[in-house]
C-alpha positions as CSV (number, residue, x, y, z in Angstrom):
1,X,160.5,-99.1,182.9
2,X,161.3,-95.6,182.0
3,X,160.5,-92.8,184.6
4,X,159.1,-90.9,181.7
5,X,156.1,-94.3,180.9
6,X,152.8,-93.3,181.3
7,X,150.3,-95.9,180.4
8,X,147.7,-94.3,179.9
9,X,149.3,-93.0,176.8
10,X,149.1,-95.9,175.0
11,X,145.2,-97.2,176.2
12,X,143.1,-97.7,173.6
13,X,145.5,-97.7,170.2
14,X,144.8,-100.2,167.9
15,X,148.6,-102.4,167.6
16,X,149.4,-100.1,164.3
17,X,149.7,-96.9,166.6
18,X,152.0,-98.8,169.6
19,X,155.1,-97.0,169.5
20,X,157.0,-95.0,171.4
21,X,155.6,-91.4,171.7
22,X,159.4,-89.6,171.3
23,X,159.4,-90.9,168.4
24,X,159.7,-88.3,165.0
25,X,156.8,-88.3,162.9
26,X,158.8,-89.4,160.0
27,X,158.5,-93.0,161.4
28,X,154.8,-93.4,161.0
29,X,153.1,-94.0,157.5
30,X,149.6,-92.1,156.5
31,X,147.2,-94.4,155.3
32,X,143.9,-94.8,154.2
33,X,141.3,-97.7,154.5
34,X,138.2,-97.4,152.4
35,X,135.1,-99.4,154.3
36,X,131.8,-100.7,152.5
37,X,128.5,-99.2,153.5
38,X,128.0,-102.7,155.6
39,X,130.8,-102.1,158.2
40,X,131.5,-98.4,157.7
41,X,129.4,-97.5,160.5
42,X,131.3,-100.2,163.0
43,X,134.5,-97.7,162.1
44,X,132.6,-94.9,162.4
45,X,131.1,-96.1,165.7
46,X,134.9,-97.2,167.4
47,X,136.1,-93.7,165.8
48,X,133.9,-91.3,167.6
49,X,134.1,-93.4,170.6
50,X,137.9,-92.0,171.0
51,X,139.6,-95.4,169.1
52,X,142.8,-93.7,167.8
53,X,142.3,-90.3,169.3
54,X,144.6,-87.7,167.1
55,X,146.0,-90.5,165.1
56,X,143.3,-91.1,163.1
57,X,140.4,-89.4,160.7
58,X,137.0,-91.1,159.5
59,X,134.4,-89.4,157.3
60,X,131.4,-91.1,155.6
61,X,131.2,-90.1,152.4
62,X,128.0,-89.5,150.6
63,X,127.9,-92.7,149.0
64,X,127.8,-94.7,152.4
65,X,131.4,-95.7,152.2
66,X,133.7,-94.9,154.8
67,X,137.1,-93.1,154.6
68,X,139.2,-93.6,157.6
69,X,143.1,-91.8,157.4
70,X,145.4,-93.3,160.0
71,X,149.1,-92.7,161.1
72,X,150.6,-95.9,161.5
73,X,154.0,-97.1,163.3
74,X,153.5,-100.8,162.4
75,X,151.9,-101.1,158.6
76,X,151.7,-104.6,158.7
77,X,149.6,-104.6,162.0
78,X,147.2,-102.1,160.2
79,X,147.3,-104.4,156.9
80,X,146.4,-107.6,159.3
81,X,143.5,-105.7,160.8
82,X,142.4,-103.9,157.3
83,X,142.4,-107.4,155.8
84,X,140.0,-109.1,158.7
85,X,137.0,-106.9,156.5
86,X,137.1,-108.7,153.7
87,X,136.0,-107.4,150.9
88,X,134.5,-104.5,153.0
89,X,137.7,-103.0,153.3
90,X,140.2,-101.7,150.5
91,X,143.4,-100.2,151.3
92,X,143.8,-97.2,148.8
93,X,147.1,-95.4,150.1
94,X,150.0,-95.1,150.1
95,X,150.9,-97.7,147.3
96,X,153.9,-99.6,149.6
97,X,150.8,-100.5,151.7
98,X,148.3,-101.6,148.9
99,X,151.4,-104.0,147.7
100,X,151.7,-105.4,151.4
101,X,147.9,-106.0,151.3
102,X,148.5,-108.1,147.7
103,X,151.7,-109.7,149.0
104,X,149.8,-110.7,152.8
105,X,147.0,-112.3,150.3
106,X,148.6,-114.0,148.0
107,X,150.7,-115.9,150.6
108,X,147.4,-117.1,152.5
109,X,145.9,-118.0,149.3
110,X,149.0,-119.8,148.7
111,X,149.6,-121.6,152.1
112,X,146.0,-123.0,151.8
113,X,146.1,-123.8,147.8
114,X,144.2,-121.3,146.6
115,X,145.6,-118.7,143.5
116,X,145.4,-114.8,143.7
């Protein structure tokens, strides 16, 4: 363990923020989720409850939907997670992780016979 570890510094990130915190900023992605009226208020909730702390942004729109902007180290963690909302949940940006969202689909859909 390095002398320089300190726990607490990783408590409470969601798996797409582990990383190391010396790392540059140029290795985390910006993203943003879009969640339905139906769960926006769970993200919401988690957000202003200190889930993320700096990493992430969430604003309710006047619509009801949800707009949560994240920095990510591990996009396929955050597409996993995204993904778990169903239809709830659209990834909008940037377009790498949209095609990641299609691509993680389609291969469930084809592992269990289904078509996209």
């Amino acid at each position: 363990i390095p002398a320089d570890f300190d726990v607490r510094a990783y408590v409470g990130l969601p798996e797409w923020q582990l990383s190391d915190p010396h790392e540059a900023d140029d290795e985390h992605i910006s993203a943003r989720v879009e969640f339905h009226p139906d769960v926006a208020w769970m993200i919401e909730t988690s957000y202003r409850a200190g889930a993320g702390a700096a990493r992430e942004d969430f604003r309710l729109r006047d619509d009801g939907w949800g707009e949560l902007e994240v920095r990510a180290t591990d996009p396929q963690a955050l597409v996993r997670w995204a993904l778990k909302f169903g239809e709830c949940a659209r990834i909008v940006s940037p377009p790498a992780l949209v095609k990641m969202a299609r691509e993680t689909l389609e291969a469930a859909l084809e592992s269990y016979g289904g078509s996209a």
